[in-house]
VEXDO-960783 format. One record per residue (C-alpha): residue in three letters; x, y, z. Coordinates in steps of 0.5 Angstrom, whole numbers, padded with zeros to 4 digits, always signed. Layout:
BEGIN
AlaXYZ ...
! end
This chain:
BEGIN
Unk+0165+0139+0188 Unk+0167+0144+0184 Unk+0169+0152+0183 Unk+0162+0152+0180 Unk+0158+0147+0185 Unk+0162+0151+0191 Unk+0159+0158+0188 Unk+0152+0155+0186 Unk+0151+0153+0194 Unk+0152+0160+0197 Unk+0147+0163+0199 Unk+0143+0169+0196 Unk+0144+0173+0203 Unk+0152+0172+0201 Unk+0151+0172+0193 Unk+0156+0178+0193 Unk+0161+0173+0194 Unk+0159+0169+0187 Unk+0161+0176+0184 Unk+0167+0176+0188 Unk+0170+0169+0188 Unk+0170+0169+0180 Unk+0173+0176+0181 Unk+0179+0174+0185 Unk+0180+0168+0181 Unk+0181+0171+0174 Unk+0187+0176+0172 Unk+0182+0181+0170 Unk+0180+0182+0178 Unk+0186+0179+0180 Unk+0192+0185+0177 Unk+0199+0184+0178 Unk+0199+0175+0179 Unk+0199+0170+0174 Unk+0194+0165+0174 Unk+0200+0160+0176 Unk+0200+0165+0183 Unk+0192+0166+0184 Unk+0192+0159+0184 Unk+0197+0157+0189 Unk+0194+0164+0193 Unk+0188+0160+0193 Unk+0190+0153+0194 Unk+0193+0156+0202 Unk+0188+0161+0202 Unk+0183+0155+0202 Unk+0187+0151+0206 Unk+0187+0156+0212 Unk+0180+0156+0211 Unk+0179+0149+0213 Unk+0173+0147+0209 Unk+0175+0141+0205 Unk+0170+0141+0199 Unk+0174+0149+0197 Unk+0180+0146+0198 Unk+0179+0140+0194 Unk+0176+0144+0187 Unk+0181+0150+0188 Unk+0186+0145+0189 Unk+0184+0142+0182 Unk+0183+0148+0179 Unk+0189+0151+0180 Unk+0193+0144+0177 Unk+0191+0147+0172 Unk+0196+0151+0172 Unk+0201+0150+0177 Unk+0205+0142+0177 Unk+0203+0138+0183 Unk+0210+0141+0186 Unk+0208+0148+0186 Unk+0201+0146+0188 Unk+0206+0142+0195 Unk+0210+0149+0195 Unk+0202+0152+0197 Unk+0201+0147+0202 Unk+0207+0148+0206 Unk+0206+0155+0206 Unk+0199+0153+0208 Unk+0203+0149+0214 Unk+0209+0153+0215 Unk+0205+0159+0217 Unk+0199+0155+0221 Unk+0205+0154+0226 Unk+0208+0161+0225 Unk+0202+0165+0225 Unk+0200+0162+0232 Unk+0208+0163+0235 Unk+0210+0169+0232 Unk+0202+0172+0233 Unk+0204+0171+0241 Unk+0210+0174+0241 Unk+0208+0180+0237 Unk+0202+0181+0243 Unk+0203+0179+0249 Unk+0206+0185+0253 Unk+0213+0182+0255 Unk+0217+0183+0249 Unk+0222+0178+0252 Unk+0219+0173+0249 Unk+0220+0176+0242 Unk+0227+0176+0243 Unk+0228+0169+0245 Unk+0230+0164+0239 Unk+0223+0160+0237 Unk+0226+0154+0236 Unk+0222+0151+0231 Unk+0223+0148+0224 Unk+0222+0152+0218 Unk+0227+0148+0213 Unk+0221+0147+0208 Unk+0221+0155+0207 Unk+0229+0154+0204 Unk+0226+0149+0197 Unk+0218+0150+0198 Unk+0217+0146+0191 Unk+0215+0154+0188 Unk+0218+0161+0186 Unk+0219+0164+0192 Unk+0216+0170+0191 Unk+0209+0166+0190 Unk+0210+0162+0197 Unk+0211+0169+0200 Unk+0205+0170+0196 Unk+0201+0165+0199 Unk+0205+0165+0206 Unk+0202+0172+0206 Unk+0195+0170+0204 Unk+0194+0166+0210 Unk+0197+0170+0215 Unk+0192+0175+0213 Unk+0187+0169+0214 Unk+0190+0168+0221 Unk+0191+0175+0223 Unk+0199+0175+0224 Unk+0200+0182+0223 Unk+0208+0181+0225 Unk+0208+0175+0219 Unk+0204+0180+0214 Unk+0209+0185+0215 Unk+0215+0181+0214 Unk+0212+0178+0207 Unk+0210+0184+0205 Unk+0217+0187+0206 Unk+0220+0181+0203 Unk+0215+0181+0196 Unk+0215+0189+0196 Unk+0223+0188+0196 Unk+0224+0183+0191 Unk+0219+0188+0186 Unk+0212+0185+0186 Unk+0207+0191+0186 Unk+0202+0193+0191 Unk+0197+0192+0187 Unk+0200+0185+0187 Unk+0200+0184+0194 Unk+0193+0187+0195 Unk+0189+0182+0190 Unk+0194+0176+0194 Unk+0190+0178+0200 Unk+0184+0179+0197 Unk+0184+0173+0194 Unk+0185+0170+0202 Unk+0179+0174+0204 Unk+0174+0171+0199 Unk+0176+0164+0199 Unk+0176+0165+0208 Unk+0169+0168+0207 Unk+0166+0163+0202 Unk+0169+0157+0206 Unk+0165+0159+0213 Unk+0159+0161+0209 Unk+0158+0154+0205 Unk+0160+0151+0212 Unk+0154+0154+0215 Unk+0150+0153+0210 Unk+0151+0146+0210 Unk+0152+0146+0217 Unk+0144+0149+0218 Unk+0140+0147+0211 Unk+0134+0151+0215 Unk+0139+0158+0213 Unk+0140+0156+0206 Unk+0133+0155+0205 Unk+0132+0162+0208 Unk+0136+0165+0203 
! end
């Protein structure tokens, strides 16, 4: 599938997302990161959405873009933060804060040489942080992006793009799951 045949199959009821999903995928509508970091952003968004067909054709829009290491550099940050944002979530909420305080003891030695600029898999690693609900992790990558200089701006179309991409997933999903709500719209 692709961009175009993922785009052709959301609903009417969701047809802002059409809109939205061109938007966040070009520099026009996603100002301060190159087509390179949209890409990357959409590739781990796509991923922690779990809908296989938006991987795939944003997979393969985005390689034509970024090197096949860099497109890896999105899938580590995609794995690297299923783990964290699950670990570091818990910590962040439960009431016993000792638990935050113990060592957490899980490897991360991909975060050290991802196979991208660290900057875009901070990006990514924000993205999907967004779209797994860890606040402690989107405010460590937030702090870091902002650090290094990259714009708020920037860090905004990065989450907008998660946004877009987790919404888009979960509707074509229940549109394919349930053709009776595709047929509605």
């Amino acid at each position: 599938m692709s961009i175009a045949q993922i785009k052709s199959s959301i609903p009417d009821h969701a047809k802002d997302l059409r809109l939205n999903l061109d938007s966040v995928l070009s520099e026009t509508g996603a100002p301060g990161l190159t087509q390179k970091q949209i890409g990357l952003v959409a590739l781990a968004s796509a991923i922690a959405s779990r809908f296989e067909p938006l991987v795939a054709a944003v997979g393969a829009e985005a390689a034509r873009h970024a090197s096949p290491q860099e497109l890896d550099g999105a899938r580590t940050a995609a794995a690297i933060m299923a783990m964290n944002n699950v670990y570091y979530r818990f910590t962040h909420l439960v009431e016993d804060k000792e638990y935050a305080t113990l060592r957490a003891g899980l490897r991360m030695n991909a975060m050290a040489n991802p196979g991208c600029d660290k900057l875009d898999f901070e990006l990514a690693s924000l993205a999907v942080s967004a779209i797994n609900g860890c606040g402690m992790c989107m405010d460590s990558h937030e702090k870091t992006l902002r650090k290094h200089g990259v714009s708020a701006q920037a860090i905004q179309s990065a989450v907008r793009i998660a946004a877009v991409m987790h919404a888009v997933a979960v509707t074509v999903e229940q549109s394919a799951a349930k053709p009776e709500l595709a047929a509605a719209a």
